[in-house]
KEFI-462518 format. One line per field, with one value per residue (C-alpha): residue number from 1; y, z, x. Coordinates in Angstrom, 1 decimal, m for minus. Each point is the difference from the previous one (the first is absolute). Example, Ala and Ser with C-alpha at 12.3 -4.5 7.8 and 13.67 -1.06 7.14 Angstrom:
<recs>
k (1_2)
Y (m4.5_3.4)
Z (7.8_m0.7)
X (12.3_1.4)
</recs>
This chain:
<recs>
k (1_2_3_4_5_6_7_8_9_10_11_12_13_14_15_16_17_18_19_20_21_22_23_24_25_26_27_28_29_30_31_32_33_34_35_36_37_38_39_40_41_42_43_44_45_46_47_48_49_50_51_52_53_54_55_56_57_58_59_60_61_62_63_64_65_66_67_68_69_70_71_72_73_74_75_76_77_78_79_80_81_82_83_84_85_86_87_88_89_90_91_92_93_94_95_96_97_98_99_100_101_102_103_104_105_106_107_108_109_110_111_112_113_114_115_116_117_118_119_120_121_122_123_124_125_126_127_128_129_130_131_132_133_134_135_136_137_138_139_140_141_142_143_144_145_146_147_148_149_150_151_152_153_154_155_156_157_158_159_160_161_162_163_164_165_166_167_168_169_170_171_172_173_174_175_176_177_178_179_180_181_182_183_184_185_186_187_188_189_190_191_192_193_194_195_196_197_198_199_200_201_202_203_204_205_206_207_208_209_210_211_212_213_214_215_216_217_218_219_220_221_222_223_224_225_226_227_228_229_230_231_232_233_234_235_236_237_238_239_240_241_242_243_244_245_246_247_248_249_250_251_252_253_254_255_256_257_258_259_260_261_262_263_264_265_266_267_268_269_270_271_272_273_274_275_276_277_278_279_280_281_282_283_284_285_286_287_288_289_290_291_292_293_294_295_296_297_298_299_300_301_302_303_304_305_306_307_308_309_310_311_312_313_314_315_316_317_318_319_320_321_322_323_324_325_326_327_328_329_330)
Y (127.5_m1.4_m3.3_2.1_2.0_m3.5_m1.2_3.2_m0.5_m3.3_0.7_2.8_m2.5_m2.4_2.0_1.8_m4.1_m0.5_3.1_m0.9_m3.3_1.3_2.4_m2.7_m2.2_2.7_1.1_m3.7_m0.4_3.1_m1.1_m3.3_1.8_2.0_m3.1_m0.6_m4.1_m1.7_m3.1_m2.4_m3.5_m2.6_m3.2_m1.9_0.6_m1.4_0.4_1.3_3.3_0.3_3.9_0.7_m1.3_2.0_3.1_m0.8_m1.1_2.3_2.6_1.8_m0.1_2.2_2.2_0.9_0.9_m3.5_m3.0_m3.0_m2.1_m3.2_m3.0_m2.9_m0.7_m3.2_m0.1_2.7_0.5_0.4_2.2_2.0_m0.2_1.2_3.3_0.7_m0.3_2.2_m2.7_1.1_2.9_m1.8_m3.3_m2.3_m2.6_m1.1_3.2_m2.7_0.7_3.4_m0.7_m2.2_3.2_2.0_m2.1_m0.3_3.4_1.5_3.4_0.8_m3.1_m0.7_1.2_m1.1_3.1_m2.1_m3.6_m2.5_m3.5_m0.3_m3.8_m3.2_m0.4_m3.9_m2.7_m3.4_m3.3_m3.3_m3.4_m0.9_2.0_m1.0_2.1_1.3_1.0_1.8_m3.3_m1.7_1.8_m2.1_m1.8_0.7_2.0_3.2_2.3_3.6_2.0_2.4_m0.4_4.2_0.6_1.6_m3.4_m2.5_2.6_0.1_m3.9_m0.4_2.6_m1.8_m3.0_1.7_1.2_m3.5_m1.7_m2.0_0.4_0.2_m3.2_m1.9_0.7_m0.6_3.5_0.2_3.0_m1.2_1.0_3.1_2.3_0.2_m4.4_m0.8_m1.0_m1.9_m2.0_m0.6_m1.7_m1.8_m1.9_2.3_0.4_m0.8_3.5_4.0_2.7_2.3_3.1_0.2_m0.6_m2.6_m1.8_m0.1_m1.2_m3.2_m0.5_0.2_m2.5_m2.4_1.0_1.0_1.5_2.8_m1.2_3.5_3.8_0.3_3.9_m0.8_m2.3_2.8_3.2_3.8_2.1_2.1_m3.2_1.1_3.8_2.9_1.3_2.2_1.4_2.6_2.8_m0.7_m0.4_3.5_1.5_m1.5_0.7_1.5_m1.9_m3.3_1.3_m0.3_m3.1_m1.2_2.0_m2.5_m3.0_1.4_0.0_m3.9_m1.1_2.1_m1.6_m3.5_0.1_2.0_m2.2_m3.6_m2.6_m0.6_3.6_0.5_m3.0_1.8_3.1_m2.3_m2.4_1.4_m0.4_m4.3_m0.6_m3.4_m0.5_0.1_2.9_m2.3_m1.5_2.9_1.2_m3.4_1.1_3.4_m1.3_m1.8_2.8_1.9_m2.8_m0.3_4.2_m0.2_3.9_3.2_2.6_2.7_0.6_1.4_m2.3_m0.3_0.0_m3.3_m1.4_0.4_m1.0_m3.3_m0.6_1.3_m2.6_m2.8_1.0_m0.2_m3.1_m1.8_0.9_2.2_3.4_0.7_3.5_2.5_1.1_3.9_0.4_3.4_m0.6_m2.9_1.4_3.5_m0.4_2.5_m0.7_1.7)
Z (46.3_m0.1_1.9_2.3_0.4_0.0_2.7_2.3_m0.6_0.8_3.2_0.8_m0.1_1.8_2.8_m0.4_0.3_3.1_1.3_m0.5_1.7_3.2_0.1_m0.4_2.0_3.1_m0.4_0.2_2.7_2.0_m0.8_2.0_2.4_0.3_0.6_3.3_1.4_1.5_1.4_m0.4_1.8_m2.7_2.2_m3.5_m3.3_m2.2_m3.5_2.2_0.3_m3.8_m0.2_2.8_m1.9_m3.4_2.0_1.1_m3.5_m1.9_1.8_1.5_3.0_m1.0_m1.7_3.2_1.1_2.3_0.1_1.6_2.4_m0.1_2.6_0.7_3.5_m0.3_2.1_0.9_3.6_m1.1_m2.4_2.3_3.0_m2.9_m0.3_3.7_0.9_m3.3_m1.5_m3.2_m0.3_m2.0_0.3_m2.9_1.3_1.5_1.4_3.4_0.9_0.6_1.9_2.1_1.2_0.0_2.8_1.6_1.2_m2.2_0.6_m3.6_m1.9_m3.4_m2.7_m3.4_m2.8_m3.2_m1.5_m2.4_0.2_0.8_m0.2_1.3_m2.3_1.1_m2.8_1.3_m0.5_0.3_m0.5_m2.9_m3.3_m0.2_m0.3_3.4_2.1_3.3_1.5_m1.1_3.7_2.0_2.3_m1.4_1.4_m1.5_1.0_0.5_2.3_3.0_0.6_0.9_m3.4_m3.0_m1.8_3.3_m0.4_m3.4_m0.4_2.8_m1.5_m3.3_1.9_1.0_m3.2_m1.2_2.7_2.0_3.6_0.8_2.4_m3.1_m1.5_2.1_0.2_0.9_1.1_1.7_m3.0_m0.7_m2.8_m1.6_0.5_m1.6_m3.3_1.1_2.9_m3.1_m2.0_3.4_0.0_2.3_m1.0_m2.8_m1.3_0.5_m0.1_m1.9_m1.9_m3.5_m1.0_2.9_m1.6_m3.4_1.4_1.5_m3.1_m1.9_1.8_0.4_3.6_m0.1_m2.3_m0.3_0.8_0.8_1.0_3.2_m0.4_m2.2_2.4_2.9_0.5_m1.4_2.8_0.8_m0.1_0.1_0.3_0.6_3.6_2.2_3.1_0.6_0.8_m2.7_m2.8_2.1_m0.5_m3.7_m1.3_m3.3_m0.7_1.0_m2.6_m2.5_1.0_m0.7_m3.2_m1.1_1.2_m2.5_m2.9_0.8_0.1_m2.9_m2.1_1.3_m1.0_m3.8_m1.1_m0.9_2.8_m2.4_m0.4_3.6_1.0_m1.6_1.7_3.1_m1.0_2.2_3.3_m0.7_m2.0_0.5_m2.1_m3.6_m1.4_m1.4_3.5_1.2_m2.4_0.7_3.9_m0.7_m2.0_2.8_2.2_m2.5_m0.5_3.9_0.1_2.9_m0.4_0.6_m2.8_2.2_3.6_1.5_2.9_0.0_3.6_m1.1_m1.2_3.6_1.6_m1.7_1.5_3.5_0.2_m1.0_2.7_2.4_m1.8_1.3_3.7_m1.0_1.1_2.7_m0.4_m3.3_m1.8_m2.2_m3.6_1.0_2.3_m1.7_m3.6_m1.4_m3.8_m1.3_m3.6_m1.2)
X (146.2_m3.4_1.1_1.0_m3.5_m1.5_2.3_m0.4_m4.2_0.1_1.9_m2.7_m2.7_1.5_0.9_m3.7_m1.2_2.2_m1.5_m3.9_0.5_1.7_m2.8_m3.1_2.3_0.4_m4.0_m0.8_2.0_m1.6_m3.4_0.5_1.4_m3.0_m2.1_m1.5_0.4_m2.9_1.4_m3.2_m0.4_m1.7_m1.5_0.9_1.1_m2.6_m1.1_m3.6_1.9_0.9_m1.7_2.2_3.1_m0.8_m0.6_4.3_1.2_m2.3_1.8_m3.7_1.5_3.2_m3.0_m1.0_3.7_m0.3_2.8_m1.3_2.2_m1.9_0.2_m1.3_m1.4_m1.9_m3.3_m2.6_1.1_3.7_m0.8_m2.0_2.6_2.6_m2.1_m0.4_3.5_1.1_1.9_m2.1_m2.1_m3.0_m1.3_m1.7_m2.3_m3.1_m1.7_m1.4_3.8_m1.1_m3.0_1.8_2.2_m3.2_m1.7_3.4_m0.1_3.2_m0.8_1.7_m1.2_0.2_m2.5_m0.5_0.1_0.0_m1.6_1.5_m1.8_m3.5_m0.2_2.4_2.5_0.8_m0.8_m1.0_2.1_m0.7_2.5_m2.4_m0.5_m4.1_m3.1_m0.6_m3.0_0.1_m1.4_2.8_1.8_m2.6_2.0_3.7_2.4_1.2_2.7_m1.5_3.7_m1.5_m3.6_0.2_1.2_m1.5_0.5_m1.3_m3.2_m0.8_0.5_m2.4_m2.8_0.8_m1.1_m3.0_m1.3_0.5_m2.7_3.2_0.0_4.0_m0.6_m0.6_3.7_3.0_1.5_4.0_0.6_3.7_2.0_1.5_m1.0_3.8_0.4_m3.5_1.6_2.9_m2.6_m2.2_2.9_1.0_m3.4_m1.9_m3.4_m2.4_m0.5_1.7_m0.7_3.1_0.6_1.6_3.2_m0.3_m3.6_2.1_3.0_m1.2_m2.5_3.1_2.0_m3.4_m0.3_m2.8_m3.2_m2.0_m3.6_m1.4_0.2_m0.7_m0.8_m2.4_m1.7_m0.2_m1.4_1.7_1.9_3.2_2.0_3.5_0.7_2.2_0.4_1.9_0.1_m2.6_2.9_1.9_m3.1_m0.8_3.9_0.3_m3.6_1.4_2.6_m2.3_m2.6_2.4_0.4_m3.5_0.1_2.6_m1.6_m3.3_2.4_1.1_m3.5_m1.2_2.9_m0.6_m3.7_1.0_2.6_0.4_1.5_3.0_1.0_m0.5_2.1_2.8_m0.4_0.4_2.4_3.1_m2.3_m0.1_3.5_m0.4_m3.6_m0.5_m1.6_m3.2_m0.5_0.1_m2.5_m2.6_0.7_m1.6_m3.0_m1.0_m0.1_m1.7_m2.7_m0.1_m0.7_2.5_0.7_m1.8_m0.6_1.0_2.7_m3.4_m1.3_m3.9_m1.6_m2.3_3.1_1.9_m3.1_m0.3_3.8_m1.1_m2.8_2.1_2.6_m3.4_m1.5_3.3_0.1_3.4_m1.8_m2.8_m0.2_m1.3_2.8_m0.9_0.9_0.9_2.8_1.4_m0.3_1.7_m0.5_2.5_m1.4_m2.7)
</recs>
């Protein structure tokens, strides 16, 4: 008799079991449901954007009831022609991509509502692995992608900080940004300019080696952002504010937390990269203070990018931190 009571309980609580899981199972299920995509457009998919990647895999993003539907567009303008023709709905990269659409007339042009990096995140490598000195580029030739670019620029401020006119260094600006590595391992060039996990990659294989951060070198602005077009920033406002909240929770756990743990929150975005490189990759960025503290862009910081853009012939006319910017972090 009491078997029996023991067999009949036990067949209670595992149906009771069976029961709870279909429930947490069918809630879980509803809830992503309930989650609103933002297809976003990445110009790379770099290390650089590590508070971006924790705010995925740390699940602040599904806090704020979003699911991202990432991408990769490689360069600025592609990213930027991805946003305008609705392929994607948000773009990350270089906010001059923006400007360029601004002076171009787009009646509804694209606007950025949220910051991530506020330095270059490209590490400088040479053929040789000795001490270097900026004056070392006197006369060699390094390989820099688009001269229009957010990289091209800062390399050439970077320059300019350092006292070395750019007709002292022999600038190849023929390359595209997504082939710099592999031209570099062909024999092209003496130094690059690349972003981690490429910089570690080619150090790895004795490519290449780390001489510098070229961030470090330059000046602090908006250097890669998110944007969107001005309707849809203007139709999404809430949901976009969310949005930023989530990108504050990536760069507040970035800056809290050691690079190790943080490389495991991130592991799944570079499969093929050991969690300790990927933990050396995000000390350099740290020591290189490639990231702002906050998604809120500052009007000196977006004025430092709009005279570069001017310093280099790319725009003639003024260019308002008030159109262009519509922080929706506050």
């Amino acid at each position: 008799m009491k078997k029996n009571i023991l067999y009949i309980l036990a067949g209670v609580l595992v149906v009771l079991i069976i029961g709870l899981l279909i429930i947490l199972f069918t809630n879980k299920k509803q809830d992503n449901n309930n989650l609103q995509t933002i297809k976003v457009a990445e110009v790379t998919h770099s290390i650089f954007y590590t508070p971006f990647y924790v705010a995925i895999e740390n699940g602040y993003f599904k806090d704020e009831g979003i699911d991202i539907d990432l991408m990769l567009v490689s360069g600025s303008d592609n990213v930027a022609a991805s946003v305008l023709s609705n392929d994607t709905s948000v773009g990350l990269a270089g906010p001059e991509s923006a400007v360029y659409v601004y002076l171009g007339k787009e009646k509804d042009y694209l606007q950025v509502f949220s910051g991530l990096t506020k330095r270059d995140g490209q590490f400088m490598l040479s053929r040789t692995n000795k001490e270097f000195n900026w004056q070392d580029l006197i006369g060699k030739e390094i390989l820099i992608g688009r001269r229009t670019g957010m990289p091209g620029l800062s390399f050439l401020r970077a320059l300019k900080n350092q006292g070395i006119d750019e007709s002292q260094v022999k600038i190849n600006t023929s390359i595209e940004f997504a082939e710099l590595s592999g031209a570099f391992i062909g024999g092209e060039g003496d130094f690059v300019n690349l972003f981690e996990p490429l910089a570690s990659k080619l150090e790895e294989n004795k490519n290449g080696y780390v001489v510098t951060s070229v961030g470090a070198a330059s000046d602090a602005f908006p250097y890669t952002a998110f944007y969107a077009r001005k309707s849809y920033i203007k139709e999404n406002k809430e949901l976009l504010k969310r949005f930023s909240q989530a990108i504050k929770k990536g760069l507040d756990y970035t800056f809290n937390n050691d690079s190790l743990d943080i490389a495991k929150s991130i592991e799944k975005q570079f499969s093929d990269t050991s969690i300790e490189d990927l933990a050396q990759m995000i000390d350099r960025y740290k020591e290189a203070d490639a990231w702002l503290d906050s998604p809120f862009v500052e009007e000196k910081f977006f004025n430092t990018l709009t005279d570069l853009l001017k310093e280099n012939d790319l725009i003639k006319e003024d260019v308002y931190y008030k159109d262009m910017v519509n922080n929706l972090y506050e």
